[in-house]
ROLO-340935 format. One record per residue (C-alpha): x, z, y; residue number from 1; residue in three letters. Coordinates in steps of 0.05 Angstrom, whole numbers, plus 32768, in hexadecimal, padded with zeros to 4 digits. Layout:
N
(pt (X,Z,Y),NUM,"ala")
...
END
This chain:
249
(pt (8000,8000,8000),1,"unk")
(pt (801C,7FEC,803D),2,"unk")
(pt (8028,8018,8081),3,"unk")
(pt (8006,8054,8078),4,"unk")
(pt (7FC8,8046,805A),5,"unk")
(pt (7FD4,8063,8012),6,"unk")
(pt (7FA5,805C,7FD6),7,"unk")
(pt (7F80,8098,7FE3),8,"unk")
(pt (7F70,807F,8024),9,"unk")
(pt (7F50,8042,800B),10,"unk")
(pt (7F2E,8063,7FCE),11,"unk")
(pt (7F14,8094,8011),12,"unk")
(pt (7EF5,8062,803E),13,"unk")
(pt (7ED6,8039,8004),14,"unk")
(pt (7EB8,807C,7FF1),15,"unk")
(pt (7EA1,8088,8039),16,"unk")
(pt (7E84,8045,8036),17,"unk")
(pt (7E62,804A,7FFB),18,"unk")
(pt (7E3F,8089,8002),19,"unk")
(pt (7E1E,806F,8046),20,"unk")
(pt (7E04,8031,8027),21,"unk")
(pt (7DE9,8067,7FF3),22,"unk")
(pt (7DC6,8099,8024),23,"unk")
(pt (7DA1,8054,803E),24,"unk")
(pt (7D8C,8045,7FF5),25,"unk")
(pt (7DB8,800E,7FE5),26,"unk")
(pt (7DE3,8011,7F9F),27,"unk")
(pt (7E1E,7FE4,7FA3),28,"unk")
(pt (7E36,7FB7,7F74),29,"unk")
(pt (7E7C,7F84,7F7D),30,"unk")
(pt (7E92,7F50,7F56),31,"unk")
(pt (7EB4,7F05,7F53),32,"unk")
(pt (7E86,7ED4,7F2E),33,"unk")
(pt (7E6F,7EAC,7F68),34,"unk")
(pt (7E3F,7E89,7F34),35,"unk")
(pt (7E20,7EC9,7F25),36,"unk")
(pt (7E22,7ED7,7F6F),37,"unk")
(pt (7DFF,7E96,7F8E),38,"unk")
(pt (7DCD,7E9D,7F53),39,"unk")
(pt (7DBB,7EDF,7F79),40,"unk")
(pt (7DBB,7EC5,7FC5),41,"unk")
(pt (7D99,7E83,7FB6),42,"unk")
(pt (7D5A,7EAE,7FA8),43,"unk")
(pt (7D57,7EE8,7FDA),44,"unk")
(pt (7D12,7EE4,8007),45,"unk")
(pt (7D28,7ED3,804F),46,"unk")
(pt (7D73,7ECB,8041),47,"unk")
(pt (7D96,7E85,8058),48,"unk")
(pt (7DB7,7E62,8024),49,"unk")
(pt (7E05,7E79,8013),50,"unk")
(pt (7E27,7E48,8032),51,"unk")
(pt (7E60,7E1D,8011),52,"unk")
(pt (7E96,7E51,801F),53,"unk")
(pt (7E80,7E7C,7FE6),54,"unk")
(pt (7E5A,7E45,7FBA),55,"unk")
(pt (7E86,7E36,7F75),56,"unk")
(pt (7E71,7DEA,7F74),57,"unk")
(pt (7E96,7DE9,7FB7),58,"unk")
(pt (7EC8,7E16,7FC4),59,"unk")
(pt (7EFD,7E2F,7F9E),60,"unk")
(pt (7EE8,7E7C,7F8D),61,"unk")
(pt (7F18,7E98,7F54),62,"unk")
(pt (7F1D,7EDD,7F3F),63,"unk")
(pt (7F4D,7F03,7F6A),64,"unk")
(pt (7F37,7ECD,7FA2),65,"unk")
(pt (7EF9,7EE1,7FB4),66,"unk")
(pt (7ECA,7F19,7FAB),67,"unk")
(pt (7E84,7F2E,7FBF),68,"unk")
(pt (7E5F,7F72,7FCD),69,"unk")
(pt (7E0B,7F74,7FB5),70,"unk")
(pt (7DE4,7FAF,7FC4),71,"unk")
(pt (7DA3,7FB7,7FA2),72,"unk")
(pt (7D6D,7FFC,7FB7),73,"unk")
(pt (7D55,8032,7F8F),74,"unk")
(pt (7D1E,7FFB,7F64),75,"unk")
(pt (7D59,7FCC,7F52),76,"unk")
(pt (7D48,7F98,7F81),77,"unk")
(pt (7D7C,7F75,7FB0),78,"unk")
(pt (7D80,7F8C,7FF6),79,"unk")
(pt (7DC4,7F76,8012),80,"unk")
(pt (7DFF,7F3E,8001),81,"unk")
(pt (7E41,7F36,8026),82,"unk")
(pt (7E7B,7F0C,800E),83,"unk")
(pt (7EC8,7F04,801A),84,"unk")
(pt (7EFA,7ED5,8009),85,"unk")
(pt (7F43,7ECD,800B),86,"unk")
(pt (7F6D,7E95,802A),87,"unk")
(pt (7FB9,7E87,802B),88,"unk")
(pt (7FC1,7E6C,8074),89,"unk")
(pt (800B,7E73,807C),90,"unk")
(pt (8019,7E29,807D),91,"unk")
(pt (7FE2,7E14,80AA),92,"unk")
(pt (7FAC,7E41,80D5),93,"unk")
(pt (7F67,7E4F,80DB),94,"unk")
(pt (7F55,7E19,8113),95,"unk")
(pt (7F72,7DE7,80E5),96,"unk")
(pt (7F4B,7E12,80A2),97,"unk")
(pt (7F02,7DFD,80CB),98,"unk")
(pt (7F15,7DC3,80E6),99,"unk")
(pt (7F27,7DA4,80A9),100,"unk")
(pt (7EF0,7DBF,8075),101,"unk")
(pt (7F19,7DDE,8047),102,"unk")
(pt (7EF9,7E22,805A),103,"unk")
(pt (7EB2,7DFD,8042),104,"unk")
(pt (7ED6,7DD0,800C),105,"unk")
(pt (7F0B,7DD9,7FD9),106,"unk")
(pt (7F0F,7D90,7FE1),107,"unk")
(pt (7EF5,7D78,801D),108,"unk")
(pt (7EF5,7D28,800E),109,"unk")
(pt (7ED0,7D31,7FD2),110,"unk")
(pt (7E9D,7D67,7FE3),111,"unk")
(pt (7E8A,7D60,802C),112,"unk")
(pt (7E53,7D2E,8037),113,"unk")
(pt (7E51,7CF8,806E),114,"unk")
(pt (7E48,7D0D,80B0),115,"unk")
(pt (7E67,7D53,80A0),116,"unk")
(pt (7E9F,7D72,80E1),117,"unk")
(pt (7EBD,7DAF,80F4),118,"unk")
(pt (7EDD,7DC5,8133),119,"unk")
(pt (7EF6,7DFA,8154),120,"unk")
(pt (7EFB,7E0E,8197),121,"unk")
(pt (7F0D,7E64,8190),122,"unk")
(pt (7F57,7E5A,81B6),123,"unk")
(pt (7F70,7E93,8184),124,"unk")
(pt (7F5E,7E75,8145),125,"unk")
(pt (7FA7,7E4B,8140),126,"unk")
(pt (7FCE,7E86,8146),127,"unk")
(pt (7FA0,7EAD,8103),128,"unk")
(pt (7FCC,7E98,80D1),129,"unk")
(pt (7FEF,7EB4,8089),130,"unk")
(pt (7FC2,7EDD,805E),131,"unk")
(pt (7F77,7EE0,8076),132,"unk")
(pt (7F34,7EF5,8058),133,"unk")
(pt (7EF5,7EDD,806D),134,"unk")
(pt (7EB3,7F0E,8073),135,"unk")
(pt (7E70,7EDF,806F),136,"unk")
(pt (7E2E,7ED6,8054),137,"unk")
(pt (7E19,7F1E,806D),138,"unk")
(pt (7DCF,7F2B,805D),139,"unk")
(pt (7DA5,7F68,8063),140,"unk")
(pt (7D5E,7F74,804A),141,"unk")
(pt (7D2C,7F79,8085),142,"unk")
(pt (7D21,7FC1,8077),143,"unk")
(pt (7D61,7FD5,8071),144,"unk")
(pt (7D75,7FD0,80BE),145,"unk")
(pt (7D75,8004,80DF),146,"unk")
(pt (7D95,8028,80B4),147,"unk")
(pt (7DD8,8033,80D0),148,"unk")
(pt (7DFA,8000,809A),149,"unk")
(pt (7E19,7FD0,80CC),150,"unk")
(pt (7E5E,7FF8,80C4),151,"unk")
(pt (7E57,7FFD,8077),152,"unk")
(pt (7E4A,7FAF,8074),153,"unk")
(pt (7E97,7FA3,8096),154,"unk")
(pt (7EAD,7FDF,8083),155,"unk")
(pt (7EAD,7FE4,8037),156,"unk")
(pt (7EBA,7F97,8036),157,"unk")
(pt (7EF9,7FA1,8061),158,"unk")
(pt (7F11,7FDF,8033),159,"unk")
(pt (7F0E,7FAF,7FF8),160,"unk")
(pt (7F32,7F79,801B),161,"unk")
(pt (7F65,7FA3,8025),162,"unk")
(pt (7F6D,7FC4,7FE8),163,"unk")
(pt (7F6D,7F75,7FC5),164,"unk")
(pt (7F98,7F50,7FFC),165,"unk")
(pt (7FAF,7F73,8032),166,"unk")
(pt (7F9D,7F43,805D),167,"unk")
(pt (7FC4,7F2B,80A4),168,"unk")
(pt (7F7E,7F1E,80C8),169,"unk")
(pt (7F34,7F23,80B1),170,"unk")
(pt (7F03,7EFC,80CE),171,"unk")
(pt (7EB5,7EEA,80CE),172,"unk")
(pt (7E8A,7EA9,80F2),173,"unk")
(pt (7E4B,7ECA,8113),174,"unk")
(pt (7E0A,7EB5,813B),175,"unk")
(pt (7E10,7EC4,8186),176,"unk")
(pt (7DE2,7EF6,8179),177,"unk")
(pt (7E10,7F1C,8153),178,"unk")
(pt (7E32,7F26,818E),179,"unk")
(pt (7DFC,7F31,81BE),180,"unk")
(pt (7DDF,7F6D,8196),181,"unk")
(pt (7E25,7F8D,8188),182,"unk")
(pt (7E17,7F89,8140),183,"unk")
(pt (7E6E,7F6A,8133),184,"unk")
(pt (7E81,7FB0,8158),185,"unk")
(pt (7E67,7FD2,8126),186,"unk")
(pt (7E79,7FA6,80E2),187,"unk")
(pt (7EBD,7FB3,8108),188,"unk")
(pt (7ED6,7F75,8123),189,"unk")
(pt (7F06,7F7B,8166),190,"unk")
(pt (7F09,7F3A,817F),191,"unk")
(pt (7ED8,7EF8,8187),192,"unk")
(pt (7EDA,7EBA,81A1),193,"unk")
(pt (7E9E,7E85,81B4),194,"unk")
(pt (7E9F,7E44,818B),195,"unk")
(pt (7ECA,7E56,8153),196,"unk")
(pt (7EA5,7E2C,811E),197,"unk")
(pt (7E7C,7DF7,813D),198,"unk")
(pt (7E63,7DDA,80F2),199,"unk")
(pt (7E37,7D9E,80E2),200,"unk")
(pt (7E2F,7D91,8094),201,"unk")
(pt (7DF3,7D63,8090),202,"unk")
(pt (7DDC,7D6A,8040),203,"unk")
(pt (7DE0,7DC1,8047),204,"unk")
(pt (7DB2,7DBD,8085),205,"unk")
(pt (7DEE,7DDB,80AC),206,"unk")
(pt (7DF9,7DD1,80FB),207,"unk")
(pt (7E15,7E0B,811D),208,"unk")
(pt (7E43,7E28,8150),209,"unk")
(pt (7E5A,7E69,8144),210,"unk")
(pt (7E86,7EA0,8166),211,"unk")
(pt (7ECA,7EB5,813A),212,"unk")
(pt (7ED1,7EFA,8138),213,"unk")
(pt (7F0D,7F20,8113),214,"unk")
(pt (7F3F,7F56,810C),215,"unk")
(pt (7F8E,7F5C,8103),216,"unk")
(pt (7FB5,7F7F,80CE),217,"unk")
(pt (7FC0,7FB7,80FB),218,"unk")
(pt (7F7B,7FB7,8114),219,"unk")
(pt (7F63,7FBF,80CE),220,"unk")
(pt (7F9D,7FF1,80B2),221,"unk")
(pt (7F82,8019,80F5),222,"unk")
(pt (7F3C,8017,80D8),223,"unk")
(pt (7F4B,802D,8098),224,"unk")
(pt (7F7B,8062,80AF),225,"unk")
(pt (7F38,8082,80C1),226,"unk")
(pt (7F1A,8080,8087),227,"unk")
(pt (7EDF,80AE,8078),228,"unk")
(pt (7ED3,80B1,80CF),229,"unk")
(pt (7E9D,8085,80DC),230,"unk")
(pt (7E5D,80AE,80D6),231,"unk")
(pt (7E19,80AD,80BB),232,"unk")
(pt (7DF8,80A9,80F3),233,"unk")
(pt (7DC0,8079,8103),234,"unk")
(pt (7DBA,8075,814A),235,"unk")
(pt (7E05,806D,815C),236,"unk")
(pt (7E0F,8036,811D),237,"unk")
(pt (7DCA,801D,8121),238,"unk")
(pt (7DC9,7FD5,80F3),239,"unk")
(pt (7DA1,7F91,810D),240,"unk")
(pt (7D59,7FA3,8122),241,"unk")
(pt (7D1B,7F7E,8109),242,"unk")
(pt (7D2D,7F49,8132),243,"unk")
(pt (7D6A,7F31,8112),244,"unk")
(pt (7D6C,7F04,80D5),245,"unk")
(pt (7DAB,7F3B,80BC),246,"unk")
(pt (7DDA,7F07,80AD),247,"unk")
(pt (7E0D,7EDF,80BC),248,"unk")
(pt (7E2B,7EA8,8097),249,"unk")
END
C-alpha cells in the first residue's frame, strides 16, 4: 500500500461505506462479470441503458479490469448500480481516450457505427494520464434518495479502486445537473470541467455533452486517509432528490 494508507485503512473506509449503504437498506454485492452485470441494468425500471463503456460486446472488461458494485434492499430487489473500470493511459491521455472511442470501443473501427464522434473540450483532460479508473453508470432507486448515499456511491467505489489499482486520477462524465445540485461534492470529486465528453453514437441513442469531473492520487490517498469520517447524516450528505433521474453515465 502506498503512502500511508495501509490495509487497515482501506478494509476501514470500505467498512464505513458499507455500513451506511446498510443503515439506508441497501445490501451490497461486487463482482466482474459484466455479462452478468448488463443482464441486471438492461432491466431496472427507469434506469438508462449501460452505456458501451461497461457492455462486454463492446468494451474490453476482463477480470482485474473492471468491476461493478449492485445494491439490492431488505426484499432482494435491486436499488442501486455503479461501475468502474481501469485504463492504462501512460502512452497517450484521456482527451485522446474520448476522442478516439476507445473508452466506448475496444475496437473502435469495428464497433462504432456511422456517424459516431467524440470530442473534448475539458483543457485538463491532456494532462490525466498513466493509470486511471473510470466511475459511471451510477443509478439509484427513486426511493432511495434522500438518504444520505451520495458519499457511499463514490466513496466505497473509490476505496475499491484503490485497493485494486491505485490509481494516478479517477474520473466520472456527468449531466450538468450533477453539478448544479452539488451531488459530485459529495460522490467526492475535486475538480470539473464543462464539455469533457461531447458524445454522438447514433445506433445507442447517445448525444450528449457532459462535464469531466475527477480526483488525483493525492486527492484520493487524502480521502481515504480519512477513512471511517464522513458521517451518517442525512441532511449534510443528502443524495439526488425526486427530481433527479440518480445517475450518471
Amino acid at each position: 500500500m502506498q503512502g500511508d494508507v495501509t490495509t487497515l485503512h482501506i478494509s476501514k473506509y470500505i467498512c464505513a461505506a458499507e455500513e451506511l449503504g446498510r443503515r439506508s437498506g441497501l445490501h451490497i454485492t461486487m463482482g466482474d462479470d459484466f455479462e452478468q452485470y448488463v443482464g441486471i441494468t438492461d432491466r431496472l425500471p427507469g434506469k438508462a441503458p449501460t452505456y458501451p463503456n461497461f457492455r462486454p460486446d463492446c468494451s474490453f472488461l476482463p477480470p482485474g479490469k473492471a468491476f461493478w458494485i449492485i445494491g439490492r434492499d431488505p426484499e432482494g430487489r435491486v436499488a442501486h448500480v455503479q461501475a468502474m473500470r481501469f485504463d492504462h493511459l501512460s502512452n497517450t491521455n484521456l482527451a485522446e481516450h474520448l476522442r478516439s472511442l476507445r473508452a466506448c470501443f475496444a475496437d473502435p473501427k469495428l464497433k462504432a457505427m456511422p456517424g459516431s464522434s467524440s470530442r473534448c473540450h475539458a483543457p485538463t483532460a491532456p494532462s490525466i494520464t498513466g493509470l486511471v479508473a473510470y466511475h459511471g453508470d451510477i443509478w439509484l432507486r427513486e426511493d432511495f434518495r434522500g438518504r444520505g448515499l451520495a458519499t457511499f456511491i463514490g466513496r466505497i467505489a473509490f476505496g475499491l479502486a484503490w485497493a485494486k489499482w491505485s490509481p494516478d486520477f479517477i474520473y466520472a462524465l456527468v449531466a450538468g445537473w450533477n453539478i448544479e445540485k452539488g451531488i459530485v461534492d459529495r460522490y467526492g470529486y475535486v475538480h470539473r470541467e464543462p464539455h469533457g465528453s461531447i458524445l454522438h453514437l447514433p445506433a445507442q441513442g447517445i448525444n450528449d455533452d457532459e462535464w469531466l469531473v475527477w480526483l488525483t492520487r493525492d486527492e484520493l490517498l487524502k480521502t481515504l486517509r480519512t477513512s471511517g469520517s464522513f458521517g451518517f447524516g442525512e441532511g449534510h450528505l443528502a443524495a439526488a432528490d425526486s427530481s433527479d433521474d440518480g445517475q450518471h453515465h
